[in-house]
ROVEX-165768 format. One line per 2 residues: their letters; for each residue x negated, y, z of N, C-alpha, C, O. Coordinates in pm, 1 decimal, always signed. Last residue first. Layout:
N
a) X:Y:Z:X:Y:Z:X:Y:Z:X:Y:Z; ...
END
This chain:
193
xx) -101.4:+780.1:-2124.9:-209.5:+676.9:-2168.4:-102.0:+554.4:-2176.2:-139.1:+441.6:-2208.7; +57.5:+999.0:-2089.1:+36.5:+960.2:-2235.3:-84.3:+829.2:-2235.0:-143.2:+793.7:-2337.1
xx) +112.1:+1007.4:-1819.4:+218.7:+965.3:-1931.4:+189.9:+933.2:-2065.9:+258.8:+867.0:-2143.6; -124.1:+1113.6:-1770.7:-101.7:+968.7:-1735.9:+1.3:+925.7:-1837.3:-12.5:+835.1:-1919.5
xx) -113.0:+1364.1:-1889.6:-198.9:+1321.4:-1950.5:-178.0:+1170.3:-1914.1:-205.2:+1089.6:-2003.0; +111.8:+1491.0:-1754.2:+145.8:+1440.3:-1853.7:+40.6:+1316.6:-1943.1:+74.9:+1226.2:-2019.4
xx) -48.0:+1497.0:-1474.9:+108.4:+1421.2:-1493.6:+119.6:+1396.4:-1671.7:+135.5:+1281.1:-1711.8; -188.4:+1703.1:-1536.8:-261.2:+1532.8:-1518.7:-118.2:+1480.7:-1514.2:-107.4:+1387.1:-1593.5
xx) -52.1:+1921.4:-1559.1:-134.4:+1838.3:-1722.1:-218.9:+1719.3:-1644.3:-307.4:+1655.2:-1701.1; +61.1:+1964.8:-1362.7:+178.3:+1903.9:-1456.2:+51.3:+1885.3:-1543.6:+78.6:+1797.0:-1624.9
xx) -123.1:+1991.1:-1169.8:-46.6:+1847.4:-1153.7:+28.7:+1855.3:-1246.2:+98.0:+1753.8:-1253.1; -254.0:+2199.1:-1198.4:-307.2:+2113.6:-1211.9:-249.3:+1950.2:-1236.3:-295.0:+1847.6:-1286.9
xx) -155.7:+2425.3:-1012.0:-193.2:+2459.7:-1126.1:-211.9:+2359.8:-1204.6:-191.4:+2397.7:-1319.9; -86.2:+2300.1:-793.5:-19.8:+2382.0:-861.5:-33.4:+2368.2:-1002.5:+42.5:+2319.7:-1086.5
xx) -314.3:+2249.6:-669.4:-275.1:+2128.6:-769.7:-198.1:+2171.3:-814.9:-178.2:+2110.7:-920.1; -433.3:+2475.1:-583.1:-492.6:+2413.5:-709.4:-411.2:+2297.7:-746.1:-435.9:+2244.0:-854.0
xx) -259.1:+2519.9:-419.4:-283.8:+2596.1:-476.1:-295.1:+2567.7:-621.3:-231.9:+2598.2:-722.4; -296.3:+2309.1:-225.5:-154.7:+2325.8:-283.5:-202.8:+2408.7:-416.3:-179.7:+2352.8:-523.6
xx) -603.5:+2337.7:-160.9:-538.9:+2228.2:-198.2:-432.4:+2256.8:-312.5:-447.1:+2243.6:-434.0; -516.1:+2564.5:+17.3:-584.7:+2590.0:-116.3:-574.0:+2468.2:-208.2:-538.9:+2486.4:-324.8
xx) -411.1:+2470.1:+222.8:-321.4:+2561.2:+147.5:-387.5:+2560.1:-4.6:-327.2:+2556.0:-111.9; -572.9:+2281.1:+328.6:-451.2:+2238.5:+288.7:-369.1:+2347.8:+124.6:-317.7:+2327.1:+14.7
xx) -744.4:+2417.5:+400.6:-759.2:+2361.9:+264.0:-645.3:+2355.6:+250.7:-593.6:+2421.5:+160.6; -582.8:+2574.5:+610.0:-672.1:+2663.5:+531.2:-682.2:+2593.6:+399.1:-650.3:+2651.8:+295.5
xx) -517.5:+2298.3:+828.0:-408.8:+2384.7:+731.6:-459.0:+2528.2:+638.9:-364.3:+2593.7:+595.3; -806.6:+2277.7:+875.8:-746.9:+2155.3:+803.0:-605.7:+2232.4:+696.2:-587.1:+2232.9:+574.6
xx) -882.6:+2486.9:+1007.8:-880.5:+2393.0:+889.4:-814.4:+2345.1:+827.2:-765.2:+2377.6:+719.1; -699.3:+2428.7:+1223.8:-695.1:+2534.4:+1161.6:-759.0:+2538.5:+1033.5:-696.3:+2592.6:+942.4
xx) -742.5:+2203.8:+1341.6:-598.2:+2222.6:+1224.3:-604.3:+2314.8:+1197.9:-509.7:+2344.6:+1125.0; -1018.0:+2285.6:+1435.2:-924.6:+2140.2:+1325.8:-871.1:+2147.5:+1228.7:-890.9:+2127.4:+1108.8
xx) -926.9:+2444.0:+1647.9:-1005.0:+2469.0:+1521.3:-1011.8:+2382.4:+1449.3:-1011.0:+2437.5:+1339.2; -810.6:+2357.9:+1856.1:-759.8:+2389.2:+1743.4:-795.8:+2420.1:+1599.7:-736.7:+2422.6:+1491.7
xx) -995.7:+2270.9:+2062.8:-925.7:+2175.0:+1971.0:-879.7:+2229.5:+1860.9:-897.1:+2166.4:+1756.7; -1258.3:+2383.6:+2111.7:-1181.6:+2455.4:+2021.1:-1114.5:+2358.4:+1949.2:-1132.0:+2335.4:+1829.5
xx) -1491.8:+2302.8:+2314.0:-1394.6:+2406.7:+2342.7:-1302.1:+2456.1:+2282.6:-1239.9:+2550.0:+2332.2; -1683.6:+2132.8:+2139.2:-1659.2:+2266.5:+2113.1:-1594.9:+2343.9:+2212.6:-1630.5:+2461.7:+2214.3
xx) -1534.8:+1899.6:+2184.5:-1657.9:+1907.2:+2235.1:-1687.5:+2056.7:+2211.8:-1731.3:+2100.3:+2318.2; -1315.6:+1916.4:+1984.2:-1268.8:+1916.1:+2132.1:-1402.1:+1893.2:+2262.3:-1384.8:+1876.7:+2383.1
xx) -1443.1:+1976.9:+1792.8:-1343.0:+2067.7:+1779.2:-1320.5:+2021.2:+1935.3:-1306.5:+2116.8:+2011.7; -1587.1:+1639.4:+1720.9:-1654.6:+1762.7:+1776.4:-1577.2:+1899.9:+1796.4:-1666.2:+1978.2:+1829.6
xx) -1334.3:+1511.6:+1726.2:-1399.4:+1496.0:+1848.7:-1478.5:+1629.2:+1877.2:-1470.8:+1704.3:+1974.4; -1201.1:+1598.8:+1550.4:-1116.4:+1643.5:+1595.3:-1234.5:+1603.1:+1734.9:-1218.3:+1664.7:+1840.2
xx) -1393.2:+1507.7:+1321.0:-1332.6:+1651.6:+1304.4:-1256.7:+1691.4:+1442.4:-1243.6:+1812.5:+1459.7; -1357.1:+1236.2:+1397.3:-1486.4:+1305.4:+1401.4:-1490.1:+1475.2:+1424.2:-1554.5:+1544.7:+1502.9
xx) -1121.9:+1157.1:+1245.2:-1162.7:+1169.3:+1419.9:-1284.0:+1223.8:+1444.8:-1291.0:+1264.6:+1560.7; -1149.2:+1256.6:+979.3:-1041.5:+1291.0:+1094.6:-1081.5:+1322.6:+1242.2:-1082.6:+1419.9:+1317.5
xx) -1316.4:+1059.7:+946.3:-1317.3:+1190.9:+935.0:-1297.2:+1285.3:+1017.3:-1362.8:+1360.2:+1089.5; -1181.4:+808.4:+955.4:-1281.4:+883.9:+1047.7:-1336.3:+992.9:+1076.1:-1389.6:+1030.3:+1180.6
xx) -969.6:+862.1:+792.8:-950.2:+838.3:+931.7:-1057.6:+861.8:+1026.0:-1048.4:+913.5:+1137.4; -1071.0:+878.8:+487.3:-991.1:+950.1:+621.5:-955.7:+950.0:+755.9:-913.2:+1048.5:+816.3
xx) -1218.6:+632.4:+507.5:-1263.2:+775.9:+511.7:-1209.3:+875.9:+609.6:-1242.0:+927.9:+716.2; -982.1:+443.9:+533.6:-1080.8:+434.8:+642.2:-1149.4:+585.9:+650.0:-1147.6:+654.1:+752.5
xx) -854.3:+541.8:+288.2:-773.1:+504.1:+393.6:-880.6:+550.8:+518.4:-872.9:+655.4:+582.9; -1043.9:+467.7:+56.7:-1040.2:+604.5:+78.1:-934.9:+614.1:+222.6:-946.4:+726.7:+271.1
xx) -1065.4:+208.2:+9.9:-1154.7:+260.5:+99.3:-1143.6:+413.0:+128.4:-1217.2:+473.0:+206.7; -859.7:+154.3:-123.8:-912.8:+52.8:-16.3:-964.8:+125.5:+50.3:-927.0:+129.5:+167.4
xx) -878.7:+275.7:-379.1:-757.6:+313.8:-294.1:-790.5:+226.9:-147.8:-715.3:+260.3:-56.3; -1096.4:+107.8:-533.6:-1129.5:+272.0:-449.7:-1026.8:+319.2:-335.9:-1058.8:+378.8:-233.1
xx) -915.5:-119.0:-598.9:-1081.4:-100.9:-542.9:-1117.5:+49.0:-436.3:-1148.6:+71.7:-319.4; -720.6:-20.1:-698.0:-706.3:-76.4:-593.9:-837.9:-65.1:-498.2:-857.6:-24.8:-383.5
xx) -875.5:+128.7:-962.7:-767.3:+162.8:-864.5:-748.9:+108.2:-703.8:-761.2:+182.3:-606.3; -967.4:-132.9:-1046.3:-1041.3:-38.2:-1008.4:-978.6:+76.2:-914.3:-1028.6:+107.3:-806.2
xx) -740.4:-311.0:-1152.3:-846.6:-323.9:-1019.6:-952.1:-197.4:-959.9:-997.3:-186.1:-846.0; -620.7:-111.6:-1306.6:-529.5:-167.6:-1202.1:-690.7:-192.0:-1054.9:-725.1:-139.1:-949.2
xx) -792.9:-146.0:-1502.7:-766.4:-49.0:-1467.5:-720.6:-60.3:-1355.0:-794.6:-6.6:-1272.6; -758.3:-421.8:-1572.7:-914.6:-368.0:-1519.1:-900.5:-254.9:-1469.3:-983.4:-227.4:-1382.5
xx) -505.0:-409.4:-1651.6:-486.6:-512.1:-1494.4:-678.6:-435.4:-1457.1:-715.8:-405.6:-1343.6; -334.3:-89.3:-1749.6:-415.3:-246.8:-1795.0:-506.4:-297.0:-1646.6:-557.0:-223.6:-1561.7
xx) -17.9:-21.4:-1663.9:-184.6:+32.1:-1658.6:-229.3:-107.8:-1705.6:-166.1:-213.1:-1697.0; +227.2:-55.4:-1691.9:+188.5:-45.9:-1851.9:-29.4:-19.9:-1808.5:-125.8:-8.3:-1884.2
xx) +326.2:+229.5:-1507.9:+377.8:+101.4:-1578.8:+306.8:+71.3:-1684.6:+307.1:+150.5:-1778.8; +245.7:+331.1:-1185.4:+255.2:+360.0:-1380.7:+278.0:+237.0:-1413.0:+246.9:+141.8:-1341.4
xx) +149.7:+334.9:-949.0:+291.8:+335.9:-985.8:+287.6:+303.4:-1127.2:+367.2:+214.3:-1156.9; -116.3:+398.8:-931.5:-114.6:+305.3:-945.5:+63.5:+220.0:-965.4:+90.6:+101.7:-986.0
xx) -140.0:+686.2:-972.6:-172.8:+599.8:-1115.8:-112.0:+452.4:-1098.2:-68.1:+386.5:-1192.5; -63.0:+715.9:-678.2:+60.2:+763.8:-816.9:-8.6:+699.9:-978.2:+61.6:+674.4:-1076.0
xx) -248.8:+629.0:-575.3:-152.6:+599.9:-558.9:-82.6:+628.6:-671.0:-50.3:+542.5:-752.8; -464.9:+859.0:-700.0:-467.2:+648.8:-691.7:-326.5:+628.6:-668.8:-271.7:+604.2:-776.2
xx) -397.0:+1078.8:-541.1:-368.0:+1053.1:-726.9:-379.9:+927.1:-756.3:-304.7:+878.6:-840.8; -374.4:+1012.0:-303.0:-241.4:+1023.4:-371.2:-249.5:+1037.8:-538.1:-165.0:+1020.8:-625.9
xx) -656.0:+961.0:-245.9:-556.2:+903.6:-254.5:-461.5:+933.5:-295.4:-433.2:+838.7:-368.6; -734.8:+1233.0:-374.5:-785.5:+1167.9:-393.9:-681.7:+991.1:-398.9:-648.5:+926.2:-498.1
xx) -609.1:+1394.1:-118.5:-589.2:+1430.3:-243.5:-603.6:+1335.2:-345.0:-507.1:+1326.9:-421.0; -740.9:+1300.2:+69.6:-610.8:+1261.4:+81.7:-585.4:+1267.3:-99.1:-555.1:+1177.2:-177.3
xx) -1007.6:+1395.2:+27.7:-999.6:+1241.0:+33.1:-826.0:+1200.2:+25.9:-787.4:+1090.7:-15.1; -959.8:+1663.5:+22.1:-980.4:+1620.8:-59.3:-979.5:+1485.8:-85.5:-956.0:+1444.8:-199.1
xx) -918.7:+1685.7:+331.7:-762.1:+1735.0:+200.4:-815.0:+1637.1:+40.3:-741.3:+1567.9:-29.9; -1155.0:+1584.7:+448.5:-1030.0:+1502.5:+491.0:-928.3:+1536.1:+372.3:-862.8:+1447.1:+318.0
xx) -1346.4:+1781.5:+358.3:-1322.6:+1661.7:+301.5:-1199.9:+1549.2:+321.9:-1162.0:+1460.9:+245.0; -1242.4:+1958.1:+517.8:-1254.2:+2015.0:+338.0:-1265.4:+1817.1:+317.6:-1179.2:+1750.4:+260.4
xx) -1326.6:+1914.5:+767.2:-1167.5:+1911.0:+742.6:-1173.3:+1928.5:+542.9:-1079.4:+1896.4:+470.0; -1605.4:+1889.0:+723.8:-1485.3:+1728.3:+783.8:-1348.6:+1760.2:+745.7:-1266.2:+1678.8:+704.0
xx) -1650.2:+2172.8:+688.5:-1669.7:+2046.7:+593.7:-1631.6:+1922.2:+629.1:-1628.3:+1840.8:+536.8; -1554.0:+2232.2:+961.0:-1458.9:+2282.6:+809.3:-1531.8:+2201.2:+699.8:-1456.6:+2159.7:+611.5
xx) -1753.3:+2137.7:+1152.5:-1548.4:+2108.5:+1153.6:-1501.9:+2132.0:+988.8:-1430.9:+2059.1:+919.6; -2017.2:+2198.8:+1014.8:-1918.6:+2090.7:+1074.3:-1761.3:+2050.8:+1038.6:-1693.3:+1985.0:+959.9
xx) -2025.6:+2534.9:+866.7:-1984.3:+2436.8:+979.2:-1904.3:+2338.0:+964.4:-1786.9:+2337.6:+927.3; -2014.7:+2569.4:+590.7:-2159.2:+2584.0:+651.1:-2106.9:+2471.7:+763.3:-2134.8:+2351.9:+757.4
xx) -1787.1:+2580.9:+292.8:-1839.6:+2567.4:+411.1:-1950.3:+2548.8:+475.0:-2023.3:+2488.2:+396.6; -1862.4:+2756.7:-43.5:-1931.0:+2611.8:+79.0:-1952.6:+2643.7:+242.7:-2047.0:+2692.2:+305.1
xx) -1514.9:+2791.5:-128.4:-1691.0:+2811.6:-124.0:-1736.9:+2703.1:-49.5:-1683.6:+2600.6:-6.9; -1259.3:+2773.4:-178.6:-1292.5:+2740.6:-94.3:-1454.5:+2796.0:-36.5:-1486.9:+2829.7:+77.4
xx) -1226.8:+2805.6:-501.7:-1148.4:+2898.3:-388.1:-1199.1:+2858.7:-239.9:-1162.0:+2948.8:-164.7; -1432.8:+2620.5:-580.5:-1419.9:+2800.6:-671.7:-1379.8:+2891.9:-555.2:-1435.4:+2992.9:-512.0
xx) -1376.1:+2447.9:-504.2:-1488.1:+2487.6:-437.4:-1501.7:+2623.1:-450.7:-1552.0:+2710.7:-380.4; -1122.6:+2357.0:-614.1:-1131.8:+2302.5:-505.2:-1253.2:+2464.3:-415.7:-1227.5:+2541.8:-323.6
xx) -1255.0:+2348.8:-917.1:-1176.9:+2396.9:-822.7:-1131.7:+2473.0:-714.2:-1107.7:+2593.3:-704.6; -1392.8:+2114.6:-869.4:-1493.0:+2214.2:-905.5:-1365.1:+2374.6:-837.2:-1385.9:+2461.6:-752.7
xx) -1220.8:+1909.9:-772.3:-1324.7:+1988.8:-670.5:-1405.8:+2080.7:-708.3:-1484.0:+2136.1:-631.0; -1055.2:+1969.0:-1053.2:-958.8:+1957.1:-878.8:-1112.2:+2017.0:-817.5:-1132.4:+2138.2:-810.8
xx) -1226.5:+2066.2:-1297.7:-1171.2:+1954.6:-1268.7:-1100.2:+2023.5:-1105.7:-1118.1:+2141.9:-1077.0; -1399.8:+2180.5:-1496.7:-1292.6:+2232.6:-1456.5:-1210.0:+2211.8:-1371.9:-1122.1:+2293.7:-1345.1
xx) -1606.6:+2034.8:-1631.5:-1642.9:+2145.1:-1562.4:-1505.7:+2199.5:-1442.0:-1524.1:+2245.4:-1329.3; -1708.1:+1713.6:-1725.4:-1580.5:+1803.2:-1629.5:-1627.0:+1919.4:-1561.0:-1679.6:+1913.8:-1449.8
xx) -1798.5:+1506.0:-1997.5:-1774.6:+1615.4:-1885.8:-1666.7:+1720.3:-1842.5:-1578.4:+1782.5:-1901.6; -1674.9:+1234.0:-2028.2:-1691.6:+1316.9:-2058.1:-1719.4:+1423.6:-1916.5:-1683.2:+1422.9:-1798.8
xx) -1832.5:+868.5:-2024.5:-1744.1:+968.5:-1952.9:-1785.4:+1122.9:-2055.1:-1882.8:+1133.1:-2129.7; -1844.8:+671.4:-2318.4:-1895.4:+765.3:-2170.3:-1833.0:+845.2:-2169.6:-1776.5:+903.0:-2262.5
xx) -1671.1:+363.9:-2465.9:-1691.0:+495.1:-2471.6:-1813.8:+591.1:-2358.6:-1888.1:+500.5:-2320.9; -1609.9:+120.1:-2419.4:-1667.2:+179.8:-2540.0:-1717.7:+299.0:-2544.3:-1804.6:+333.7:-2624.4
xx) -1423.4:+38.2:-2236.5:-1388.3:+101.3:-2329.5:-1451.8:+145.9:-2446.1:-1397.5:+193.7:-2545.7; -1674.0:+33.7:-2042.3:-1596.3:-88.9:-2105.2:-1514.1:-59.5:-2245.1:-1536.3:-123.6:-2347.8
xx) -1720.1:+281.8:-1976.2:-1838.7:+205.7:-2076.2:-1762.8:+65.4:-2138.0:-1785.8:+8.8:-2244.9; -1512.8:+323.8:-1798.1:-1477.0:+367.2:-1910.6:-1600.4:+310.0:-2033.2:-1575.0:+299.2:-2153.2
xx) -1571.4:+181.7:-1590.0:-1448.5:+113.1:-1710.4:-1448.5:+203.2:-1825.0:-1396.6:+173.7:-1932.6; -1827.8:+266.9:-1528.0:-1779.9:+146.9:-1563.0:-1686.7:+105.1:-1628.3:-1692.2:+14.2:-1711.0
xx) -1725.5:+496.8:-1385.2:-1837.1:+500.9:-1499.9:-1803.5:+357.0:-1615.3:-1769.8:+353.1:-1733.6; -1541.2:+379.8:-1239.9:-1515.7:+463.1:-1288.4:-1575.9:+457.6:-1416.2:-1522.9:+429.1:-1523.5
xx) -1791.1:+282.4:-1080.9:-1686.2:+181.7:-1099.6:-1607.2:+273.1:-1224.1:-1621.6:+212.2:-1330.1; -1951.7:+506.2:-999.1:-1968.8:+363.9:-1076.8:-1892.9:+284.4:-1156.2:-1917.1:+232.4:-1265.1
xx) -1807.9:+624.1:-818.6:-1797.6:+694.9:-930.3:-1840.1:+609.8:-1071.3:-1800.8:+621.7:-1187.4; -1768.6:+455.4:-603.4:-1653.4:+474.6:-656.0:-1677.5:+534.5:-851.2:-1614.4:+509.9:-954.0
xx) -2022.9:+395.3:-550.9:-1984.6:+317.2:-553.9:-1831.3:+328.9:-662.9:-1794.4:+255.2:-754.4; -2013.8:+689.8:-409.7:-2093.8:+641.0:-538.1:-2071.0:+567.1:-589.3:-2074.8:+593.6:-709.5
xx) -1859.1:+636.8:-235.3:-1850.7:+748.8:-336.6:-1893.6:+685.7:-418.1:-1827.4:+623.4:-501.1; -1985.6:+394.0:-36.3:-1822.9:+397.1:-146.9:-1840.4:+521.5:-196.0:-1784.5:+443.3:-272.8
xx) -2197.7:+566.7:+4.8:-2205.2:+462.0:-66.0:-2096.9:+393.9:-133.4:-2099.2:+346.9:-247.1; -2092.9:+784.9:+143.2:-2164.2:+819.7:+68.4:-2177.2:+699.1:-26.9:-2167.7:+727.6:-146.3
xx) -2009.5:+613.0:+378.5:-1885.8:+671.5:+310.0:-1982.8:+704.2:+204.7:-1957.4:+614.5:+124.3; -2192.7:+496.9:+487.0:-2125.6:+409.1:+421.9:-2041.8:+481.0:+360.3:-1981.7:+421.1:+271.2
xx) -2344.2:+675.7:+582.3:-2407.9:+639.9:+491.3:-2355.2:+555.0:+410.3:-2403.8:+519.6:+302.8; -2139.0:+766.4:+767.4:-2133.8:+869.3:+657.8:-2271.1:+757.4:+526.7:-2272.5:+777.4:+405.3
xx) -2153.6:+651.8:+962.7:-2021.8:+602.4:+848.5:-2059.4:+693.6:+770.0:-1984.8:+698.5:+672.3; -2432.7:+650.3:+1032.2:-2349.3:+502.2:+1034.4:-2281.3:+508.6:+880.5:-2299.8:+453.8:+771.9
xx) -2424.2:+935.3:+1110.9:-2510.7:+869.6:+1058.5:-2485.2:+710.6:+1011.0:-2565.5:+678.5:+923.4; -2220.5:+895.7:+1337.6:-2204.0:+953.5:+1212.4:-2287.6:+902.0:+1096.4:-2239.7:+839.0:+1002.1
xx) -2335.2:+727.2:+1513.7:-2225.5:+711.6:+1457.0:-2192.1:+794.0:+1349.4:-2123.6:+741.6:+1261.6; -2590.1:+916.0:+1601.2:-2615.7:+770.3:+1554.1:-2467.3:+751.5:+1462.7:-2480.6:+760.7:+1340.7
xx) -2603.2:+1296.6:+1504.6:-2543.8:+1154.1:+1605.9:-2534.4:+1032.3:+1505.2:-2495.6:+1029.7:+1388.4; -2627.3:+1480.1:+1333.5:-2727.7:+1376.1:+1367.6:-2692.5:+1249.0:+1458.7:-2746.4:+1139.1:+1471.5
xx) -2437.9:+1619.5:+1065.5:-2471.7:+1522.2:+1176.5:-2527.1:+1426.2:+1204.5:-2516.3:+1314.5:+1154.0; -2617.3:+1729.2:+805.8:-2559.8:+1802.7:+941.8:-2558.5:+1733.8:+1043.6:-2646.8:+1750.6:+1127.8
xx) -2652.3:+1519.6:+646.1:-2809.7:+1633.2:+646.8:-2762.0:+1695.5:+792.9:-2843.3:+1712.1:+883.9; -2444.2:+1475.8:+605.3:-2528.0:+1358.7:+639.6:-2631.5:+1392.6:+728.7:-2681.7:+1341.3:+828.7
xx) -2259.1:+1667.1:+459.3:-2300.1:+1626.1:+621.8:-2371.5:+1518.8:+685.1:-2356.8:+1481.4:+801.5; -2403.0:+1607.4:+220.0:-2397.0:+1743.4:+337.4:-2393.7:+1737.6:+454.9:-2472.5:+1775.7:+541.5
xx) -2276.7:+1387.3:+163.5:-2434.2:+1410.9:+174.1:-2497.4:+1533.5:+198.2:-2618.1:+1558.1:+197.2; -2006.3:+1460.1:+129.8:-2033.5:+1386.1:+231.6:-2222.4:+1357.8:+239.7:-2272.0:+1303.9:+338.7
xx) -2045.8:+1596.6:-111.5:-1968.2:+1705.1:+11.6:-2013.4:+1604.0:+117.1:-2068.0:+1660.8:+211.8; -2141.6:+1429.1:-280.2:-2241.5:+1601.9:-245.9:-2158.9:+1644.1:-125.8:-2206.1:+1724.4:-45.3
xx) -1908.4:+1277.5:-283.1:-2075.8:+1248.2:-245.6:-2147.1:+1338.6:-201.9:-2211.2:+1334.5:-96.9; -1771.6:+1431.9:-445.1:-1707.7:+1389.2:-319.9:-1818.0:+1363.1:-232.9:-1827.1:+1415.7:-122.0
xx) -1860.0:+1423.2:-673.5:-1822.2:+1582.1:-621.0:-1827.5:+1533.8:-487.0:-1894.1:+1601.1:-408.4; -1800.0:+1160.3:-796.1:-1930.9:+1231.9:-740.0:-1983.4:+1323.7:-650.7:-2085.3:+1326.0:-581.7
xx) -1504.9:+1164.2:-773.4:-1594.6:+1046.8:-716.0:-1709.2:+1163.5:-679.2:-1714.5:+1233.9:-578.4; -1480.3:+1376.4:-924.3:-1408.7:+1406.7:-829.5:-1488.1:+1305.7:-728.6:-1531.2:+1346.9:-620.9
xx) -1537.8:+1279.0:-1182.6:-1642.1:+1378.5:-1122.3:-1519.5:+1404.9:-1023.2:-1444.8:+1485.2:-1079.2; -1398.0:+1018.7:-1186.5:-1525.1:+990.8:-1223.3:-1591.7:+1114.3:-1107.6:-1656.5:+1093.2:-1005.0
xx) -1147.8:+1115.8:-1251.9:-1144.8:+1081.1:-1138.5:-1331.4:+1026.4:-1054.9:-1368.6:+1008.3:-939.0; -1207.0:+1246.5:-1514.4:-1167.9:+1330.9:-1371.7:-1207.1:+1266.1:-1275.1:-1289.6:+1315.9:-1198.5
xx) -1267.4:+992.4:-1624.9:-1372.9:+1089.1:-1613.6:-1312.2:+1224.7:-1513.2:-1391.4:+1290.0:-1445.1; -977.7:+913.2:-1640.8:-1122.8:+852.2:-1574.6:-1213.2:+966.7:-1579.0:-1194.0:+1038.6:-1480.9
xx) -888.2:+1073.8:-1813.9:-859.2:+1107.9:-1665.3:-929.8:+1009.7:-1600.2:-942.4:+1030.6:-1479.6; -1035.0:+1078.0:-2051.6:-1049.7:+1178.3:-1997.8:-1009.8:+1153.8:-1812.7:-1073.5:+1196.6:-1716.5
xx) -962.1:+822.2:-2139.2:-1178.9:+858.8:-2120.3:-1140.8:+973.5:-2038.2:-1212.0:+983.7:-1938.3; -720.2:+846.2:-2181.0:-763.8:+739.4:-2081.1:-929.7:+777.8:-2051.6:-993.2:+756.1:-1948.4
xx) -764.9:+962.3:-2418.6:-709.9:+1076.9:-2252.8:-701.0:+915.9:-2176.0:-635.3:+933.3:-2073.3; -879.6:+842.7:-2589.7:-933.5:+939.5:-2556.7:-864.8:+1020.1:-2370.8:-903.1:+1085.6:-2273.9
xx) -656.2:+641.9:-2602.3:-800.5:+610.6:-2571.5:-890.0:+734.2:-2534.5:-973.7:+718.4:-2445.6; -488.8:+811.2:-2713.8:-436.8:+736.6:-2604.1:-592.5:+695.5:-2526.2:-622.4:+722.0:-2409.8
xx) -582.6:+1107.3:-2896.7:-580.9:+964.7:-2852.8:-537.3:+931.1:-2731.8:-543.5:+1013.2:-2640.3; -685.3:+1333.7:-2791.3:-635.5:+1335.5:-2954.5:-562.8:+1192.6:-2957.6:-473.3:+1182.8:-3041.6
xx) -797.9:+1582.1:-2543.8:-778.3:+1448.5:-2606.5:-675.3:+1428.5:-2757.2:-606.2:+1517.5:-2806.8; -892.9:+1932.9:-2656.9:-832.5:+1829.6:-2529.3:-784.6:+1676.8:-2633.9:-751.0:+1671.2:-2752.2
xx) -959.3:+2118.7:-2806.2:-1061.5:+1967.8:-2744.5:-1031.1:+1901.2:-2675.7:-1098.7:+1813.7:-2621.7; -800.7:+2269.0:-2869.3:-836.5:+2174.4:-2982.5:-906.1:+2059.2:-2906.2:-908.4:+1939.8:-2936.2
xx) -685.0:+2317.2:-2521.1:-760.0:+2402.0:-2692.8:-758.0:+2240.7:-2760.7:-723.4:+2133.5:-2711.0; -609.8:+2255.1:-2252.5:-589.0:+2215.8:-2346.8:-557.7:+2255.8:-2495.1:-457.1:+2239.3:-2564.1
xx) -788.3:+2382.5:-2081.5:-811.3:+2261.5:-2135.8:-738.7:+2172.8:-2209.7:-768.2:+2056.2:-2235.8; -708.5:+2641.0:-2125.7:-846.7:+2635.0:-2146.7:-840.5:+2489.7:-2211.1:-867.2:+2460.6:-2327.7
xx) -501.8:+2640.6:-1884.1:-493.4:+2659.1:-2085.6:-598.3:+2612.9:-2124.6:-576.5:+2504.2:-2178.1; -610.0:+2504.7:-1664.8:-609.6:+2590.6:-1765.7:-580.3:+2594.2:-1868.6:-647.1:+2540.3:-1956.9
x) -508.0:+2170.8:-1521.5:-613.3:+2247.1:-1581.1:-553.3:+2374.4:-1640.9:-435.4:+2360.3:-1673.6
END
């Protein structure tokens, strides 16, 4: 995050920056939904229509769960203006075509996994935490993959295998960009829960 986020209002507590990086991972869940209920609206083929109603439903599903531990805690999520896909979207805008909203979502679903992954290294996470982690890290694997293939079927129904990776290496970059900026105050903020 920005300087910005960490003024007087950034967490004060162990409990508090546990509310906080749930609640990242909370509006990154949601964010994720609006990008895959885009293309819901886009592709009409039966198979898409399939996995995208199931990928839309692990989002949600995801952001629930999220919602969830942190109500366990006592607490509600906070808001996230600032977060990776708000981000994410600042430098990116809203793709229109197909290919580049499959490939925008493929960086972001990776993205997504590797911050699960790396919470789920930490020492010391509490076992509800732990499950919820695992829970979402399950299904973000399959996302990607279909994605993927979807991205790379219609790009080779197109006439334009390349247009993919041409994508695909566009977020990529912006991706880098933003976690630049981003990965040493979620790195520390884990360290401190």
């Amino acid at each position: 995050m920005a300087a910005a986020s960490e003024t007087p209002l950034a967490p004060t507590s162990s409990l508090e920056m546990e509310v906080r990086v749930y609640s990242y991972y909370r509006d990154a869940e949601l964010r994720g939904s609006n990008l895959v209920y885009r293309l819901l609206r886009i592709l009409k083929d039966d198979e898409s229509q399939m996995f995208l109603s199931e990928h839309l439903s692990d989002e949600t599903r995801h952001a629930w769960l999220w919602t969830e531990r942190i109500k366990e805690l006592g607490k509600a999520p906070v808001p996230i203006t600032d977060g990776y896909q708000v981000r994410i979207g600042k430098r990116a805008g809203l793709p229109r075509k197909p290919i580049d909203l499959l490939a925008l979502t493929v960086v972001v679903e990776q993205r997504a996994l590797k911050r699960y992954q790396e919470h789920l290294k930490l020492e010391g996470v509490p076992e509800r935490t732990l499950e919820v982690l695992r829970s979402v890290t399950k299904d973000e694997g399959w996302h990607i993959d279909w994605v993927r293939q979807k991205a790379r079927e219609i790009a080779e129904a197109e006439g334009t295998p390349e247009r993919y990776d041409e994508a695909i290496d566009r977020f990529r970059a912006i991706d880098r960009e933003v976690w630049a900026e981003i990965k040493d105050i979620e790195r520390r903020w884990l360290e401190a829960l």
